[in-house]
TIVEX-161853 format. One record per residue (C-alpha): residue in one letter; x, y, z; residue number from 1. Coordinates in steps of 0.1 Angstrom, whole numbers, plus 5000, padded with zeros to 4 digits. Example, Ala and Ser with C-alpha at 12.3 -4.5 7.8 and 13.67 -1.06 7.14 Angstrom:
! TIVEX-161853
atom resn = A&X = 5123&Y = 4955&Z = 5078&resi = 1
atom resn = S&X = 5137&Y = 4989&Z = 5071&resi = 2
This chain:
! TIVEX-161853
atom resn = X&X = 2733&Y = 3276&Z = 9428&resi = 1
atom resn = X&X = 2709&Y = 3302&Z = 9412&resi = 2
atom resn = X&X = 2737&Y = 3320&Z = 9404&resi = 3
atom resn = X&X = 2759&Y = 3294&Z = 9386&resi = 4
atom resn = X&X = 2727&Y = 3283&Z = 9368&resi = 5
atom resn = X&X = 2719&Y = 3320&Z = 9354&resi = 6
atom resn = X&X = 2757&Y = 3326&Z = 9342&resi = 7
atom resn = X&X = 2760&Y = 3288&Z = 9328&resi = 8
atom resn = X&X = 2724&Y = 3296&Z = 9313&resi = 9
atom resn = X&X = 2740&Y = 3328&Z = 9298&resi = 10
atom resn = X&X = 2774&Y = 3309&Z = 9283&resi = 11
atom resn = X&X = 2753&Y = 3279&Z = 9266&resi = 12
atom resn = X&X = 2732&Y = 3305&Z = 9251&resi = 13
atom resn = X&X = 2759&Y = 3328&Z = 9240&resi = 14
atom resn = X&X = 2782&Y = 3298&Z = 9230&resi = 15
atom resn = X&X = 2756&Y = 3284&Z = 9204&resi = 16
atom resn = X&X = 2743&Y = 3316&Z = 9192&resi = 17
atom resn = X&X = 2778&Y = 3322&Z = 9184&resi = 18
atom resn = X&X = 2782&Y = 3286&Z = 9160&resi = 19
atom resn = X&X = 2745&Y = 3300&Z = 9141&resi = 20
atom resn = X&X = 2766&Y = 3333&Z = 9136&resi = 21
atom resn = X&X = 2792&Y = 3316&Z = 9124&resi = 22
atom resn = X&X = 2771&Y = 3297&Z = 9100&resi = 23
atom resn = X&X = 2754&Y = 3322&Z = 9089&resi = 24
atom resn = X&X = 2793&Y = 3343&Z = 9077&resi = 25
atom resn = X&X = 2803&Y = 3313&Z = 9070&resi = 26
atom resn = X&X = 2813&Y = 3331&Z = 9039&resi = 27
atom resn = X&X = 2832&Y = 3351&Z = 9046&resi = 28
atom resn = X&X = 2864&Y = 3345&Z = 9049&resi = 29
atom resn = X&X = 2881&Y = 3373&Z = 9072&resi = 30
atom resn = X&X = 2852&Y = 3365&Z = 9094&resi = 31
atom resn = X&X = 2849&Y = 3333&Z = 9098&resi = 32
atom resn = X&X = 2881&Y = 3311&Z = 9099&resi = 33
atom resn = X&X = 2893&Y = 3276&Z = 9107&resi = 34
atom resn = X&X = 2900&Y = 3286&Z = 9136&resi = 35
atom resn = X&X = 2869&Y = 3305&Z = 9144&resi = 36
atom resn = X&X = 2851&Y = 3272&Z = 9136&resi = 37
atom resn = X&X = 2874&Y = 3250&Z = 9160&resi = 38
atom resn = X&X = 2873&Y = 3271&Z = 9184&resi = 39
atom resn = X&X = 2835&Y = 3279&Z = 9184&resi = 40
atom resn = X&X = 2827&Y = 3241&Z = 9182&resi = 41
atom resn = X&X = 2845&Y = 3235&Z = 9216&resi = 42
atom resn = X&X = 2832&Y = 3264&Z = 9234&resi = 43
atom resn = X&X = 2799&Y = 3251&Z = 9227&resi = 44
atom resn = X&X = 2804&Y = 3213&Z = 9234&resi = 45
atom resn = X&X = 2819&Y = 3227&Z = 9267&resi = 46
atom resn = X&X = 2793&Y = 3252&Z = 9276&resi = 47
atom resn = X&X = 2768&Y = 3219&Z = 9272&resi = 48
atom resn = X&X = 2792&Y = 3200&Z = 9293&resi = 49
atom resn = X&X = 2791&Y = 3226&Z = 9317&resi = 50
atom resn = X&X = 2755&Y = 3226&Z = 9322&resi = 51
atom resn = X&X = 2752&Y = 3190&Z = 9325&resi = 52
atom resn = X&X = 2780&Y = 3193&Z = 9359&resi = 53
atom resn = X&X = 2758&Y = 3223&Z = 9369&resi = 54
atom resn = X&X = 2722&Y = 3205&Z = 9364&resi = 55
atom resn = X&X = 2736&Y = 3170&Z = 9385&resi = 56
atom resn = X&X = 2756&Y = 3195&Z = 9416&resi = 57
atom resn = X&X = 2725&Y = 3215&Z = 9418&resi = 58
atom resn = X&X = 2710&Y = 3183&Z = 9425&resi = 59
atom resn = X&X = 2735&Y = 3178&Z = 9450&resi = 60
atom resn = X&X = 2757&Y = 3157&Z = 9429&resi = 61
atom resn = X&X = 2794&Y = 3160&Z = 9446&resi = 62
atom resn = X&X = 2813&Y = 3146&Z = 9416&resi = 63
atom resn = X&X = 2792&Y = 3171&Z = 9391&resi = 64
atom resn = X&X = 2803&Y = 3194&Z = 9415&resi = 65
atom resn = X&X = 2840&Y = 3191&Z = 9414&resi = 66
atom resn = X&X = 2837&Y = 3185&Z = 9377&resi = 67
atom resn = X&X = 2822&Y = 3218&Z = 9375&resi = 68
atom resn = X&X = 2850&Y = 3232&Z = 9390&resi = 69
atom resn = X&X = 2877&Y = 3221&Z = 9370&resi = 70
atom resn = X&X = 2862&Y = 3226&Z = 9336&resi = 71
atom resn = X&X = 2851&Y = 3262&Z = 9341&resi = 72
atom resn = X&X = 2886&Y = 3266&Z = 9357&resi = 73
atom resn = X&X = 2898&Y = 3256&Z = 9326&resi = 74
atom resn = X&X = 2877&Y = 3271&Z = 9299&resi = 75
atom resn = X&X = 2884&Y = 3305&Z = 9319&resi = 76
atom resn = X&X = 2924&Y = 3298&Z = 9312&resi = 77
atom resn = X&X = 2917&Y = 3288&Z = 9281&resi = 78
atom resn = X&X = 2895&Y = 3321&Z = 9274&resi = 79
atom resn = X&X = 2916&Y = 3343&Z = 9288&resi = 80
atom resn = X&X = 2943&Y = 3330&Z = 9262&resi = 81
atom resn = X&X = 2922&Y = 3335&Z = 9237&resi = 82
atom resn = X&X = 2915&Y = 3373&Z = 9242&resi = 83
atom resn = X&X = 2953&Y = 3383&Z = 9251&resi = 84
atom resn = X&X = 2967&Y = 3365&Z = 9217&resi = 85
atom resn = X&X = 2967&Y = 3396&Z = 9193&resi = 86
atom resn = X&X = 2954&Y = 3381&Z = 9158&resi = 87
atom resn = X&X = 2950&Y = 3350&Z = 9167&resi = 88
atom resn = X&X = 2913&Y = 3351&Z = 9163&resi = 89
atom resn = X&X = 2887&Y = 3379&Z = 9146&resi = 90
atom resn = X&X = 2880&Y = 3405&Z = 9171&resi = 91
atom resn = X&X = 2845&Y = 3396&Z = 9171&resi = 92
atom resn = X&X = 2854&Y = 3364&Z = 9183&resi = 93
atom resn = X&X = 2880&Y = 3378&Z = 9210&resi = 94
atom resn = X&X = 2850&Y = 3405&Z = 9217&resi = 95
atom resn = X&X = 2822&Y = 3374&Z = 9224&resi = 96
atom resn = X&X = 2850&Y = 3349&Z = 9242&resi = 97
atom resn = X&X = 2858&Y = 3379&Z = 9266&resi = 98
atom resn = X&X = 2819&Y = 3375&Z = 9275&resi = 99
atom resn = X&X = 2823&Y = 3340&Z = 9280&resi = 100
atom resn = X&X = 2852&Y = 3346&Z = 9300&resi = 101
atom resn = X&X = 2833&Y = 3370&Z = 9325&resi = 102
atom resn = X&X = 2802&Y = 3346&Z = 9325&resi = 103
atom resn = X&X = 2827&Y = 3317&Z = 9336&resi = 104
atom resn = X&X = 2847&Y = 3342&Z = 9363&resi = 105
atom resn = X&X = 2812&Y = 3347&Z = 9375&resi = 106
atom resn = X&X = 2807&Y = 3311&Z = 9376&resi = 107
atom resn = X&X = 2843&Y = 3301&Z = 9391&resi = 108
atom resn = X&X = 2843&Y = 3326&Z = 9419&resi = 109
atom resn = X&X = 2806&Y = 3313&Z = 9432&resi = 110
atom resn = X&X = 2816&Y = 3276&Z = 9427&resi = 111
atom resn = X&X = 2848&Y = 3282&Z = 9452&resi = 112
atom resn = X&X = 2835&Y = 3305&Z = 9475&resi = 113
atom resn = X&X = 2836&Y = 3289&Z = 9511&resi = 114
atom resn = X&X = 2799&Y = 3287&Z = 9510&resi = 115
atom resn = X&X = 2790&Y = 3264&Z = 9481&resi = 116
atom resn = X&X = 2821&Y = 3245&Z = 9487&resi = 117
atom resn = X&X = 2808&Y = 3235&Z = 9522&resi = 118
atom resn = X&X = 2772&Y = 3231&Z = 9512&resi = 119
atom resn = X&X = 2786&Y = 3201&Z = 9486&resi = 120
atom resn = X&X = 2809&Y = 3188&Z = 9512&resi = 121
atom resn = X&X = 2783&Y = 3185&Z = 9535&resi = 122
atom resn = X&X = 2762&Y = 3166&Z = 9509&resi = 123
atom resn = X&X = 2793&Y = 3140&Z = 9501&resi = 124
atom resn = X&X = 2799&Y = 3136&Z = 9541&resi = 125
């Protein structure tokens, strides 16, 4: 779970630096958007949630576990949406979501590799 914990570590970190950049252009409107603020806002309330399901499964919580699964599963769809929608978004924000999106690829292949999935059954059983 060394891993997990680094690339979580490294999508928290990115995911609220990115809200304190958005403050600070807040400004400016081709920038900084609406959307850009949505957007931002969830990443980071779901790179928090994140860590909390990482924190309890490397304690050998089963349920964090899972739960860890399914949302980085799901933030990784949701990224990947993101990136491929042309204008959706600034492409600075595409550019820092497609970090994200590698971080959480990182984090979703090691969480369902046959090897951390057995440890966690093991610890349910």
């Amino acid at each position: 779970m060394h891993k997990v914990k680094a690339l979580v570590g490294g999508y928290v970190g990115l995911s609220l630096l990115t809200v304190i950049a958005i403050v600070l252009m807040r400004n400016h409107p081709k920038l900084v958007t609406d959307a850009v603020w949505t957007r931002a806002v969830i990443v980071a309330a779901s790179s928090l949630l994140t860590l909390r399901f990482t924190v309890g499964a490397s304690r050998g919580s089963s349920r964090h576990f899972l739960r860890l699964r399914i949302v980085t599963a799901v933030m990784l769809v949701a990224v990947v949406v993101i990136v491929a929608l042309p204008g959706a978004f600034p492409v600075w924000l595409r550019a820092e979501q497609a970090v994200c999106g590698v971080l959480l690829l990182g984090v979703v292949a090691l969480v369902n590799s046959p090897a951390l999935r057995s440890v966690h059954s093991r610890a349910s059983a």
